[in-house]
N, CA and C atoms as a LAMMPS dump frame, in Angstrom:
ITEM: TIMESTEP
0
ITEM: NUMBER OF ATOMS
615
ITEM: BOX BOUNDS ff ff ff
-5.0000000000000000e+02 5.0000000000000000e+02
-5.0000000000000000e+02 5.0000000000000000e+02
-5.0000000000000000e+02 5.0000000000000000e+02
ITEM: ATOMS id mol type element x y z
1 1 1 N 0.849 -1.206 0
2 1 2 C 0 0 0
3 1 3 C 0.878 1.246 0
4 2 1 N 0.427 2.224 -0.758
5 2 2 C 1.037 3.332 -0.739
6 2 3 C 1.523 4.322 0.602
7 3 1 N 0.726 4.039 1.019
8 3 2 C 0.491 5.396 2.638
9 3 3 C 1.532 4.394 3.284
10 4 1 N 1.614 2.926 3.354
11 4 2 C 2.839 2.355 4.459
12 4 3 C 4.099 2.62 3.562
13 5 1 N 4.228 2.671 2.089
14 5 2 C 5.36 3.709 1.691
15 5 3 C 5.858 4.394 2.319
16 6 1 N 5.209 5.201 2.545
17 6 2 C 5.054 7.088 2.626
18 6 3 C 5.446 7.086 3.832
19 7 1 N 4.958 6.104 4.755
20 7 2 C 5.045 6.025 6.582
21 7 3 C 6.847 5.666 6.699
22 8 1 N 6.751 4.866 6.255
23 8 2 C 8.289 4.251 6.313
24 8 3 C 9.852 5.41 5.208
25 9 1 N 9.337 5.826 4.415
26 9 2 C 10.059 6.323 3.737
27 9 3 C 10.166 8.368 4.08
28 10 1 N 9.269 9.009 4.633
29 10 2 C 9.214 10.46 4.634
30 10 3 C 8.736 10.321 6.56
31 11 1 N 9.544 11.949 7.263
32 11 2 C 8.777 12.129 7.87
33 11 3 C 8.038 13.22 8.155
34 12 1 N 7.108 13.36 9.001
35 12 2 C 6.369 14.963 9.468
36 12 3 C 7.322 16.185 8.542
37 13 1 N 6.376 16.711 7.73
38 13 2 C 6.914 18.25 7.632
39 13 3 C 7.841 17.658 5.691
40 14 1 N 7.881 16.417 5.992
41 14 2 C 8.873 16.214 4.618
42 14 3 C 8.146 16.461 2.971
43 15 1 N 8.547 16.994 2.154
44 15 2 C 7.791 17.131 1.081
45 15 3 C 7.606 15.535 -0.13
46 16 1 N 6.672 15.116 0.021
47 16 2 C 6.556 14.189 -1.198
48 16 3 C 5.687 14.683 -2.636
49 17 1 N 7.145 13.862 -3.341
50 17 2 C 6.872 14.376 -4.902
51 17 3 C 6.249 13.369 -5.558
52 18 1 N 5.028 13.511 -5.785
53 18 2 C 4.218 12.38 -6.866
54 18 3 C 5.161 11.622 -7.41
55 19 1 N 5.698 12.107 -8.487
56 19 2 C 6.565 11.384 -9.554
57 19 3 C 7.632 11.011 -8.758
58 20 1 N 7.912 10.687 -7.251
59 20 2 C 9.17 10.018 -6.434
60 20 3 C 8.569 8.546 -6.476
61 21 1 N 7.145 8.617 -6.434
62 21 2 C 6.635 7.353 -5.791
63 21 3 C 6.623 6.295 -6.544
64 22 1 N 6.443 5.015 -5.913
65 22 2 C 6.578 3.599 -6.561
66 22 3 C 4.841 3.633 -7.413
67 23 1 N 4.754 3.312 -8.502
68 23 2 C 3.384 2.514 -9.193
69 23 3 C 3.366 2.412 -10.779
70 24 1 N 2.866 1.476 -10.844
71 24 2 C 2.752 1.047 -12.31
72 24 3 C 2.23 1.591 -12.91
73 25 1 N 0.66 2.698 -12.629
74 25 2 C -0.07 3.388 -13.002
75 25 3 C -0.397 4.806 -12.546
76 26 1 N 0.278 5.804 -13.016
77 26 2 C -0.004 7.219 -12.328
78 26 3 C -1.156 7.56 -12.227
79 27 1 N -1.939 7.766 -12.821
80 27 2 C -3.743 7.245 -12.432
81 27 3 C -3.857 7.437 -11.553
82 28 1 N -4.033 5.943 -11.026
83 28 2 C -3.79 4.853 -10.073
84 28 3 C -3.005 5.618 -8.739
85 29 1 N -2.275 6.236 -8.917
86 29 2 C -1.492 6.735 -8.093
87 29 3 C -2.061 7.932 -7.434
88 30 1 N -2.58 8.794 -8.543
89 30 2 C -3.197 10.008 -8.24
90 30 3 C -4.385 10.008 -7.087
91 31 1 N -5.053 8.665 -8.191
92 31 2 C -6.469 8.235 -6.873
93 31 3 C -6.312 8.142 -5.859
94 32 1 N -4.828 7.303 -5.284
95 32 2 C -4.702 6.597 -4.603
96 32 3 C -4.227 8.055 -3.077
97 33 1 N -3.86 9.155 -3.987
98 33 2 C -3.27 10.415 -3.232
99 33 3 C -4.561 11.063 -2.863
100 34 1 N -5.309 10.997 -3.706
101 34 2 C -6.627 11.985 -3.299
102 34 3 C -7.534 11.238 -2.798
103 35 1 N -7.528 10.083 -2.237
104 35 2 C -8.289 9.257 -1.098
105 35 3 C -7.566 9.097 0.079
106 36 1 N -6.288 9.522 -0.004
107 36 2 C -5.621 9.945 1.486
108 36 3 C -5.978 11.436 1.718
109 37 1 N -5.541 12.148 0.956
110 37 2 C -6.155 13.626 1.408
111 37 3 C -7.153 13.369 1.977
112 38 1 N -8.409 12.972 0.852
113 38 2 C -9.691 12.934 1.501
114 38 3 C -9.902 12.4 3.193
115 39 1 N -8.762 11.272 3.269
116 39 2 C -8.949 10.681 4.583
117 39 3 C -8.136 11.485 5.576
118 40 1 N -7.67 12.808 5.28
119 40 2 C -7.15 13.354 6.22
120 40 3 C -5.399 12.623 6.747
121 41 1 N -4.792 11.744 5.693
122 41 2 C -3.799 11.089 6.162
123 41 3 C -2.982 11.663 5.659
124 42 1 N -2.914 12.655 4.294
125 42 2 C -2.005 14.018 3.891
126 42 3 C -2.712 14.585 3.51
127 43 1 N -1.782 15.738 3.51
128 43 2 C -2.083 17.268 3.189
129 43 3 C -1.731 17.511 1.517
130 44 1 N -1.871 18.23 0.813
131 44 2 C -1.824 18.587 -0.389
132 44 3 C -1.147 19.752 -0.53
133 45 1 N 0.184 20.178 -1.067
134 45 2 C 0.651 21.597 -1.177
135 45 3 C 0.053 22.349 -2.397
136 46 1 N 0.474 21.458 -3.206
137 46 2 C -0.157 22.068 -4.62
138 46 3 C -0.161 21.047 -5.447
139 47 1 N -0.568 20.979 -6.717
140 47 2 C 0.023 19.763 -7.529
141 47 3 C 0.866 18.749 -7.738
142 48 1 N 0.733 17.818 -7.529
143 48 2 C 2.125 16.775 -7.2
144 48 3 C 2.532 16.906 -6.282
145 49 1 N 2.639 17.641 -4.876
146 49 2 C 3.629 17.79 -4.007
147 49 3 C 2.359 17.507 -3.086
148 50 1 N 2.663 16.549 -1.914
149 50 2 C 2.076 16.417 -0.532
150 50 3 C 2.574 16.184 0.924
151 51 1 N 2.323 16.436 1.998
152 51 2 C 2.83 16.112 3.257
153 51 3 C 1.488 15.059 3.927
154 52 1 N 2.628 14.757 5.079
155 52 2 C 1.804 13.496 6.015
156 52 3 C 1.099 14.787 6.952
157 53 1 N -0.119 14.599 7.419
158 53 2 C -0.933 15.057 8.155
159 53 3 C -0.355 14.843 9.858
160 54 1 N -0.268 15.466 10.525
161 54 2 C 0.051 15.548 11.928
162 54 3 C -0.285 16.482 12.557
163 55 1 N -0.521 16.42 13.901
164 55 2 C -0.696 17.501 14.921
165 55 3 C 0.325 17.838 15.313
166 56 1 N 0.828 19.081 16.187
167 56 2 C 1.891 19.334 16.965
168 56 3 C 2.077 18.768 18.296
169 57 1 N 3.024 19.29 19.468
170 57 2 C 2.55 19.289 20.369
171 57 3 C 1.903 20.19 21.251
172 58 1 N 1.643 21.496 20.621
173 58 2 C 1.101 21.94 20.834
174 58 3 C -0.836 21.996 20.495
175 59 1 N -0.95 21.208 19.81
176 59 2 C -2.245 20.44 19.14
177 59 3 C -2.666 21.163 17.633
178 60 1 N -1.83 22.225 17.058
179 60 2 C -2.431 22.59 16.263
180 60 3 C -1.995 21.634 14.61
181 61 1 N -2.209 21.838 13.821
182 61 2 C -2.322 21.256 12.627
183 61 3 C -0.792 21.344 11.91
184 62 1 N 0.078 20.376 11.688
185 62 2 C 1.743 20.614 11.491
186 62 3 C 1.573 20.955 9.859
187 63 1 N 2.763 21.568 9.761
188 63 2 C 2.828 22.407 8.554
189 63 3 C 3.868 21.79 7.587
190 64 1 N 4.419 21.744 6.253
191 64 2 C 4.864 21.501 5.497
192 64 3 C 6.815 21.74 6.241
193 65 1 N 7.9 21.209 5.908
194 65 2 C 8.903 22.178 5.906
195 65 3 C 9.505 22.603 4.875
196 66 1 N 9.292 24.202 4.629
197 66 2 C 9.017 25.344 3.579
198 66 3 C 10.585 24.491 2.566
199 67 1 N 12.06 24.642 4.032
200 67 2 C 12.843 24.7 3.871
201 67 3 C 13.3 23.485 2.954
202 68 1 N 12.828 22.165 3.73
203 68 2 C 12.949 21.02 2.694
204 68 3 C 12.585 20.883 1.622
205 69 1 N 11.141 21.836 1.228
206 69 2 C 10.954 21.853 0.124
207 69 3 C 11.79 22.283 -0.664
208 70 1 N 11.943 23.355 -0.813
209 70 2 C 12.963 24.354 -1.553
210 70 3 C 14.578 23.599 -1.613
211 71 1 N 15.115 23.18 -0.324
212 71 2 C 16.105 22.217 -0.625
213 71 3 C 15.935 21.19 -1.966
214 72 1 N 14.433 20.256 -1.865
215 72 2 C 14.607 18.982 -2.443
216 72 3 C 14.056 19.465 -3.94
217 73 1 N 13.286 20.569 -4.37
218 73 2 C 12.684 21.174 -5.368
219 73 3 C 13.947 21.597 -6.281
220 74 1 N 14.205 22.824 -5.68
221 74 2 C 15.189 23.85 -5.853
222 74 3 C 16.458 23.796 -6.119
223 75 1 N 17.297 23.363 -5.399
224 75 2 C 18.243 23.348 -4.659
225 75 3 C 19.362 21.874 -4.936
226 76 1 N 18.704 20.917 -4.849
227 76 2 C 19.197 19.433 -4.777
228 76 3 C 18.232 18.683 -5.68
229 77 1 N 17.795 18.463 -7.192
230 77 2 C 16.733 18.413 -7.603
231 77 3 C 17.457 16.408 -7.724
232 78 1 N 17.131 15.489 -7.23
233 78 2 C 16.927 14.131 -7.448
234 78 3 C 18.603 13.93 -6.897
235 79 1 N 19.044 14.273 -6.201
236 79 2 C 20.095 14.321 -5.143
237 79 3 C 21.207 14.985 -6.127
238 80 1 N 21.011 16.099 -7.022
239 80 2 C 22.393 17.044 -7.453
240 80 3 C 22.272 17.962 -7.43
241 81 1 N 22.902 19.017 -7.351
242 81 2 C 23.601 20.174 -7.803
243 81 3 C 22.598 20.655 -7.946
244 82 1 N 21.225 21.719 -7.984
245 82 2 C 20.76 22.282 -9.38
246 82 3 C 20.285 23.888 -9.295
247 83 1 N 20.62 24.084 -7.951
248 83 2 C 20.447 25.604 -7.521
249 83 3 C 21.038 26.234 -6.455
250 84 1 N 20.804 27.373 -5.877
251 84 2 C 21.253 27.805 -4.556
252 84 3 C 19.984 29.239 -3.794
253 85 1 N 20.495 29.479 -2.806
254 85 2 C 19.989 30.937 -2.423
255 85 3 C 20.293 31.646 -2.707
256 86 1 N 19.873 33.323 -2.745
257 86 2 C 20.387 34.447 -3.709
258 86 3 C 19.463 35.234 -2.617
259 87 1 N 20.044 36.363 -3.371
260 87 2 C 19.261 37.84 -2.714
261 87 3 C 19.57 38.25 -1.267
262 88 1 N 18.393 38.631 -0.662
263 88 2 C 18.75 39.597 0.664
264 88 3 C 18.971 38.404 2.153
265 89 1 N 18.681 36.981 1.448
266 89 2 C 18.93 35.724 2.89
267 89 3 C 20.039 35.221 2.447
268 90 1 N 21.008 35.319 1.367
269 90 2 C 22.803 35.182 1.079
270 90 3 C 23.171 36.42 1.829
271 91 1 N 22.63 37.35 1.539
272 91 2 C 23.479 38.624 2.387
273 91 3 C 23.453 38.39 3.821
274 92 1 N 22.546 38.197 4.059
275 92 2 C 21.839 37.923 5.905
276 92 3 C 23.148 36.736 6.499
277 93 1 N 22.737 35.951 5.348
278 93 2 C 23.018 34.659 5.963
279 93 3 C 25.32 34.893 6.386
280 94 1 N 25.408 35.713 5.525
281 94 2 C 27.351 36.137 5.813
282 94 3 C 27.343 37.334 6.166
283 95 1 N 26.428 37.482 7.19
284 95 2 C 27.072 38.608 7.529
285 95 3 C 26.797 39.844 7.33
286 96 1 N 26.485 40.258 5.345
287 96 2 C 26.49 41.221 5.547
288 96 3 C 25.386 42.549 5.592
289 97 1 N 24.155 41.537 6.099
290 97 2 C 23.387 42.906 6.782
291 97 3 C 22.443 42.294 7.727
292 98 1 N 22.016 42.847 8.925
293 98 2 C 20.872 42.399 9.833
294 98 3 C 19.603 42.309 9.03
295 99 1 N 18.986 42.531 8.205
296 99 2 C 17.725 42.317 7.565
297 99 3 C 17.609 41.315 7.523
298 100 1 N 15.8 40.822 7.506
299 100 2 C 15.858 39.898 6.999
300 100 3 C 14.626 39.384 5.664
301 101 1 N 14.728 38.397 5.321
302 101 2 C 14.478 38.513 3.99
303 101 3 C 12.71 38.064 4.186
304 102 1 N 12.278 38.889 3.377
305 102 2 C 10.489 38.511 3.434
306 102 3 C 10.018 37.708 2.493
307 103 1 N 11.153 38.103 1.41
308 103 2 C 10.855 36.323 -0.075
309 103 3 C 12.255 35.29 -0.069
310 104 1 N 11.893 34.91 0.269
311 104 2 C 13.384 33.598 -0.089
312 104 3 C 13.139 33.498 -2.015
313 105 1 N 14.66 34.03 -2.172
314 105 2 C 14.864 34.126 -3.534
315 105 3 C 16.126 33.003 -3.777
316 106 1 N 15.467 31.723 -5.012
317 106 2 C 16.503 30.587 -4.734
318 106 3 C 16.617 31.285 -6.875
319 107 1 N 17.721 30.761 -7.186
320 107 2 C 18.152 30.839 -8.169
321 107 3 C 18.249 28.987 -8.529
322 108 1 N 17.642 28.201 -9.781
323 108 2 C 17.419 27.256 -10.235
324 108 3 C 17.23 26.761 -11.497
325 109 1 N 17.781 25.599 -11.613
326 109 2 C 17.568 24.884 -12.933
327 109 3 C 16.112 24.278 -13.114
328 110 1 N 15.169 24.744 -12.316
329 110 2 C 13.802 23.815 -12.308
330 110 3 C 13.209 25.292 -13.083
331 111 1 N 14.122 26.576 -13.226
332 111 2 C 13.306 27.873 -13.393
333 111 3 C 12.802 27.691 -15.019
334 112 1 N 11.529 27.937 -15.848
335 112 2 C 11.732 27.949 -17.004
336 112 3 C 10.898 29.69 -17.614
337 113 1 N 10.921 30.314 -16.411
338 113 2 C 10.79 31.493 -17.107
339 113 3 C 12.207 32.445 -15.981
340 114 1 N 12.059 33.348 -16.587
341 114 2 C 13.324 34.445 -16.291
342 114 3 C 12.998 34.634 -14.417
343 115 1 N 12.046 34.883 -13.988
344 115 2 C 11.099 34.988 -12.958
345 115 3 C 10.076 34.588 -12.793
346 116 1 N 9.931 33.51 -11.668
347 116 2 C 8.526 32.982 -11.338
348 116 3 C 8.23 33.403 -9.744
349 117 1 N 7.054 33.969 -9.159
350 117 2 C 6.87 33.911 -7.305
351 117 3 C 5.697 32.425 -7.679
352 118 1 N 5.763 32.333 -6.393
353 118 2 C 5.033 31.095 -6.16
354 118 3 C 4.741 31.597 -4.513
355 119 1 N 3.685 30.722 -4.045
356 119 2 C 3.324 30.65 -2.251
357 119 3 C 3.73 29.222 -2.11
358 120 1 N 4.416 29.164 -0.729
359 120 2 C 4.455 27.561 -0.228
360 120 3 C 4.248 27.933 0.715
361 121 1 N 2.704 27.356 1.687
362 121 2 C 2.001 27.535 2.437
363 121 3 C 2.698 28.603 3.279
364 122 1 N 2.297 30.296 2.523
365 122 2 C 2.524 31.208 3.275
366 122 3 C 3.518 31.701 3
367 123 1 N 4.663 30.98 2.496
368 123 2 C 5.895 31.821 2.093
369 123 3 C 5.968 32.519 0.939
370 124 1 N 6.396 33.461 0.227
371 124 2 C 6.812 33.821 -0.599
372 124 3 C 7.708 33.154 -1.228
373 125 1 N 8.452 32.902 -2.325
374 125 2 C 9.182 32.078 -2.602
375 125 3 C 9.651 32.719 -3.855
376 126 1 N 10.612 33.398 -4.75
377 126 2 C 10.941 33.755 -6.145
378 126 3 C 11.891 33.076 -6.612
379 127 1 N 11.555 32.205 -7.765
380 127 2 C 12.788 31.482 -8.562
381 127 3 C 13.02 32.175 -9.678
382 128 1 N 14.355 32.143 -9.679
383 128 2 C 15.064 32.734 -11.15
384 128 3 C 16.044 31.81 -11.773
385 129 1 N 15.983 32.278 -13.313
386 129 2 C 16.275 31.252 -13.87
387 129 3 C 18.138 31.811 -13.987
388 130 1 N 18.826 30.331 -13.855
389 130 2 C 20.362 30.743 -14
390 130 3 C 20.611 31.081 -15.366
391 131 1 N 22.152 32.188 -15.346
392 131 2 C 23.138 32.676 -16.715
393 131 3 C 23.273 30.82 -17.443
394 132 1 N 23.069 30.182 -16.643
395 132 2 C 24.11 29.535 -16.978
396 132 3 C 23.836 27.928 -15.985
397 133 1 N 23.551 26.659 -16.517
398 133 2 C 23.13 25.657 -15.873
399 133 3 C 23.835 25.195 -14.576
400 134 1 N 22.886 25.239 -13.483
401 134 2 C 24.269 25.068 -12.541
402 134 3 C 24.354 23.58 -11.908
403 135 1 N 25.298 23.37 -11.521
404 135 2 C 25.874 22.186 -11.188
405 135 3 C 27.474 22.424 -10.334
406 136 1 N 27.464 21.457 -9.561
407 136 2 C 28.397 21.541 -8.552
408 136 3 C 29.689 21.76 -9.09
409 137 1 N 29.812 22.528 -10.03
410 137 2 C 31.243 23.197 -10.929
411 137 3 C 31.17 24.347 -10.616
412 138 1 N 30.076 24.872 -11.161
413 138 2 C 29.9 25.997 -11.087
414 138 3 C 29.098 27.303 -9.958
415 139 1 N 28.725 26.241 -8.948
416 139 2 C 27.228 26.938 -7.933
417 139 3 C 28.037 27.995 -7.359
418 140 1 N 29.073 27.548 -6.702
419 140 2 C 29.912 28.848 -5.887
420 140 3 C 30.185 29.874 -7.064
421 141 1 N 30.639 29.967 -7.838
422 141 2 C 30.848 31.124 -9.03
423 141 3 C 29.115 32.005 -9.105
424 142 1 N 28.9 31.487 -9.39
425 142 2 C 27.485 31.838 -9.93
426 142 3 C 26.641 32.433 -8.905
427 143 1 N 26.894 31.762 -7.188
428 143 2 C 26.445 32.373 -6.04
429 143 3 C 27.344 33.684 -6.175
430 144 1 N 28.555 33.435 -5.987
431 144 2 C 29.176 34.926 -5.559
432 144 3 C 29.014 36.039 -6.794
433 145 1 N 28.701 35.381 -7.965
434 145 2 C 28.186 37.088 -9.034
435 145 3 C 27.374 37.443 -8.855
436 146 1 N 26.351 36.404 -8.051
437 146 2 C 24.473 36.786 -7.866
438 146 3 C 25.065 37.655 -6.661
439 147 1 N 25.648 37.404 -5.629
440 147 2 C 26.174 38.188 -4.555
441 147 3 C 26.706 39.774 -5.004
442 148 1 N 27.788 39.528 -5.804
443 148 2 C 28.465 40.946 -5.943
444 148 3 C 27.466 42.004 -7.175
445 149 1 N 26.098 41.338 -7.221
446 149 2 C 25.088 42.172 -8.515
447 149 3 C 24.682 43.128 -7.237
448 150 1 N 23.991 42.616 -6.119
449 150 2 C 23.653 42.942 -4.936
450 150 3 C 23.818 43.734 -4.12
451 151 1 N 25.208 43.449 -3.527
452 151 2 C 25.808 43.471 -2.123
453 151 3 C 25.637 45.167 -2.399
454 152 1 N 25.698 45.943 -3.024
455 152 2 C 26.056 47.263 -2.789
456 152 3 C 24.704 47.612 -2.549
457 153 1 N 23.879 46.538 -2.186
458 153 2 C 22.461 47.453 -2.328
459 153 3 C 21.964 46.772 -1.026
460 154 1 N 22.833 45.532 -0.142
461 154 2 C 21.932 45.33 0.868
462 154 3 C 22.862 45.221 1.817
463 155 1 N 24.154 45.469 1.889
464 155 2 C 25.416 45.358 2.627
465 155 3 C 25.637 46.735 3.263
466 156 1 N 25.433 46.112 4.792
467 156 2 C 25.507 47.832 5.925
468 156 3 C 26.564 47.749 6.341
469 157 1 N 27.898 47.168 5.698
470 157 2 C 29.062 47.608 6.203
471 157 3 C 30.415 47.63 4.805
472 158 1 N 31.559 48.104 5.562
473 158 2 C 32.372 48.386 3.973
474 158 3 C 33.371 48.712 4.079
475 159 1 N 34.406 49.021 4.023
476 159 2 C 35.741 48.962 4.385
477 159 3 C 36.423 47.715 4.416
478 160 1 N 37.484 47.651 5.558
479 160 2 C 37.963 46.895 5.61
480 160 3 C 36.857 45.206 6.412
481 161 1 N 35.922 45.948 7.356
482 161 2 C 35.312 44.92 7.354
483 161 3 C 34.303 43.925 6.859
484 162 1 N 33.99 44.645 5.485
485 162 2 C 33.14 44.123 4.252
486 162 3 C 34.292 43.149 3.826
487 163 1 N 35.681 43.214 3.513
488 163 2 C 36.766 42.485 2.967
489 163 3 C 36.463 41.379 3.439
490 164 1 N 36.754 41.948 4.946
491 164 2 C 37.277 40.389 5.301
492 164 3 C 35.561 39.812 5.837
493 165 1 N 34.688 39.739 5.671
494 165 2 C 33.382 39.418 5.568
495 165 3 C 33.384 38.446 4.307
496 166 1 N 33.625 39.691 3.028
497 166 2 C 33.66 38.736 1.718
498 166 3 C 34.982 37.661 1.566
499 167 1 N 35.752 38.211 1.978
500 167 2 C 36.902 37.08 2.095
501 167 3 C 36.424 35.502 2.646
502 168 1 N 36.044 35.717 3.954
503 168 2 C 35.22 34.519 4.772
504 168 3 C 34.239 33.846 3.733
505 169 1 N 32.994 34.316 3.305
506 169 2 C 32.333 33.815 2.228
507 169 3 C 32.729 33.333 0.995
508 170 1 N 33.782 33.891 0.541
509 170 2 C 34.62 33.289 -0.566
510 170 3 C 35.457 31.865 -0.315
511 171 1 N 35.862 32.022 1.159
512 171 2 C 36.662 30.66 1.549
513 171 3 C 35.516 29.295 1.53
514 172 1 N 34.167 29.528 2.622
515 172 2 C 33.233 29.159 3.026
516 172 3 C 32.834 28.317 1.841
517 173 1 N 32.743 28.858 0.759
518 173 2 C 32.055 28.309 -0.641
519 173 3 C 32.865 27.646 -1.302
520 174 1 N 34.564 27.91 -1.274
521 174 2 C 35.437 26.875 -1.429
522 174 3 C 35.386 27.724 -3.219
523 175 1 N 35.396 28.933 -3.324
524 175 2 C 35.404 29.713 -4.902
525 175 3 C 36.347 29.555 -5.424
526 176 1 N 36.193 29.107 -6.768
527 176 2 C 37.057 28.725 -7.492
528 176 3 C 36.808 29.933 -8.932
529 177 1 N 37.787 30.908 -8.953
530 177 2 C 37.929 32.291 -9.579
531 177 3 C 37.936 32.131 -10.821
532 178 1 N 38.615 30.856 -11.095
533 178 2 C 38.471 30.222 -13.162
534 178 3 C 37.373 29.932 -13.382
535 179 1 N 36.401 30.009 -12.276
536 179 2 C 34.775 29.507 -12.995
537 179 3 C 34.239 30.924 -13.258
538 180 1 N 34.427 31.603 -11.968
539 180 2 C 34.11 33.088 -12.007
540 180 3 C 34.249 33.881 -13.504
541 181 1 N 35.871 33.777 -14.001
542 181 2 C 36.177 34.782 -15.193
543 181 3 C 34.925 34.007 -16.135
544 182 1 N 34.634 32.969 -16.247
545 182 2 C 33.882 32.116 -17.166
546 182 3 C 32.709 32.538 -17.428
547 183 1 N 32.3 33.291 -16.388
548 183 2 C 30.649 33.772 -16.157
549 183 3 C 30.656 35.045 -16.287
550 184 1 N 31.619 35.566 -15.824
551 184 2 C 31.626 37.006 -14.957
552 184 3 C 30.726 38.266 -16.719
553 185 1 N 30.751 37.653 -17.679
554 185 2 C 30.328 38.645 -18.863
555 185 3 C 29.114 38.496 -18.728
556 186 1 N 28.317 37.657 -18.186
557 186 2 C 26.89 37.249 -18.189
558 186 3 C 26.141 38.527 -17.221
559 187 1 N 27.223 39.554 -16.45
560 187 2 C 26.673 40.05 -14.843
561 187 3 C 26.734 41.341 -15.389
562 188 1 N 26.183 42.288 -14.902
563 188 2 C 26.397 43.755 -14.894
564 188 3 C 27.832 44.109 -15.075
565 189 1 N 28.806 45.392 -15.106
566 189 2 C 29.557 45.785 -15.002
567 189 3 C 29.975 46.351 -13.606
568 190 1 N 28.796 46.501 -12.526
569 190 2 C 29.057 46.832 -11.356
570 190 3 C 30.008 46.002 -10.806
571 191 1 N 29.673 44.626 -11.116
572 191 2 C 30.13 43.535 -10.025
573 191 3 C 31.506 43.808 -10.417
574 192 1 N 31.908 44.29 -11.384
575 192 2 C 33.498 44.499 -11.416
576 192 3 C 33.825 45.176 -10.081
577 193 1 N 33.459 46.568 -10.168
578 193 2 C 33.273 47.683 -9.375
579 193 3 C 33.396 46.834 -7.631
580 194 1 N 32.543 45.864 -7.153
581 194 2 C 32.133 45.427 -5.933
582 194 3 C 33.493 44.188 -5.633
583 195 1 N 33.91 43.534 -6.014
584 195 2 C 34.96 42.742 -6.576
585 195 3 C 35.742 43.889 -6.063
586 196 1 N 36.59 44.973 -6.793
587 196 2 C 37.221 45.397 -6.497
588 196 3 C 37.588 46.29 -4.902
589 197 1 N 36.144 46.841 -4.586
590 197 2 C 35.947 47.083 -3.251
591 197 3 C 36.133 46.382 -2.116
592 198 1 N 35.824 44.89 -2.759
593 198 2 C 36.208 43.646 -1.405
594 198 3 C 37.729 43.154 -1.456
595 199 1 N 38.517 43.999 -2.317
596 199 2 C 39.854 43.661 -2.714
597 199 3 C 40.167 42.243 -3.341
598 200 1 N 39.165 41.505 -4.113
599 200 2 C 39.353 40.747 -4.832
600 200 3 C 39.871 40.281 -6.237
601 201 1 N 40.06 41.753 -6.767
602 201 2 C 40.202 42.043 -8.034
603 201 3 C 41.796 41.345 -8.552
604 202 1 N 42.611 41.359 -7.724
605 202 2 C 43.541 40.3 -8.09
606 202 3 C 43.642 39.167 -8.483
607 203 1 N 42.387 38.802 -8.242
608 203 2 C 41.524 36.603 -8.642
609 203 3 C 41.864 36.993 -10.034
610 204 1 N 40.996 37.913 -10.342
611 204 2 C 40.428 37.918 -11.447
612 204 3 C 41.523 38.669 -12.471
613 205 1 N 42.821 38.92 -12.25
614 205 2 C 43.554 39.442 -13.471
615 205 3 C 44.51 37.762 -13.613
C-alpha cells in the first residue's frame, strides 16, 4: 500500500513528490493520493507535491517544511547540484546585513521562465532562472556574481570589514575564480566595481 510507503520512507513536515513514488499506473497513483487527502492522512501543497498530516505538540495542525521543500525542489533536484539561495537571505546569511528577507529568492535549474513567485504555504518564494546551468562546478561562481550584482544594495558595512566578511564567504564556498572569469560577462559591469571594493580584483587578473 502506498500510505505504508510514505510512513516508512518520509517524515512529518517532509515534502513528497508524486513522480518520487513507486506505481505502475499514475492514475492509479493520483487516486490513490486523493483518497488519502480525503482521509485526512495528507495534506496537499499544490500539484504533485504532498505532506503526512500531523498535529503538533502543541495540538495545532503541522505544517509543510518550507525549507525542505525548496532544498529537495530547488536546490538538490533528485540528489544534485541544481540551484542555490540568492538575494537579501545570502546577504543575511554572511554577515552582511541584519535584515531579513520577506521572499526567499533561490536561483534554479527547475526555473523555465526568467522569474517565477510562487506561495508555499505562506511563504513567498521567487525562482530565477540561471546565466548559466548550474551544477556543482559551477554553484559557488554563480552564487558569488548573484552576490556581488547585490551586495552594494543590501550590505551595511564596507571597508575593511566588508573584505574580510567577503573574504570569509569566498573561503566558506570553497570559490574557485576560473569559474568566475567564465561567467563574470553574463553580470552587470558593477560587479566588477564590488569585486574590487572587497579587494578581490587580483583573482580575477
Amino acid at each position: 500500500m502506498i500510505y505504508d510507503y510514505i510512513l516508512e520512507n518520509y517524515k512529518t513536515g517532509d515534502p513528497i513528490f508524486l513522480d518520487e513514488l513507486p506505481a505502475n499506473s499514475k492514475d492509479y497513483l493520483r487516486q490513490e493520493m486523493k483518497k488519502l487527502v480525503d482521509e485526512g492522512k495528507l495534506e496537499r501543497l499544490y500539484n504533485g507535491v504532498y505532506y503526512r498530516s500531523y498535529v503538533t505538540i502543541l495540538g495545532t495542525k503541522g505544517k509543510i517544511s518550507v525549507d525542505k521543500f525548496i532544498e529537495k525542489k530547488y536546490l538538490s533536484s533528485k540528489g544534485s547540484v541544481s540551484g542555490y539561495i540568492t538575494g537579501l537571505q545570502l546577504a543575511n546569511k554572511y554577515g552582511f546585513t541584519t535584515q531579513n528577507a520577506a521572499v526567499i529568492e533561490v536561483c534554479s535549474n527547475d526555473a523555465t521562465t526568467k522569474q517565477r513567485k510562487i506561495d508555499i504555504d505562506g511563504n513567498k518564494v521567487v525562482i530565477y532562472k540561471p546565466v548559466a546551468e548550474i551544477d556543482e562546478t559551477n554553484k559557488a561562481a554563480l552564487q558569488f556574481l548573484d552576490l556581488m550584482t547585490f551586495i552594494d544594495k543590501y550590505s551595511e558595512i564596507s571597508g575593511e570589514e566588508y573584505r574580510k566578511k567577503l573574504l570569509k564567504f569566498v573561503k566558506s564556498i570553497n570559490l574557485d575564480f576560473d569559474q568566475v572569469k567564465k561567467y563574470i560577462s553574463y553580470y552587470p559591469d558593477k560587479v566588477y566595481k564590488n569585486i574590487y571594493n572587497g579587494g578581490l580584483m587580483g583573482e580575477l587578473v
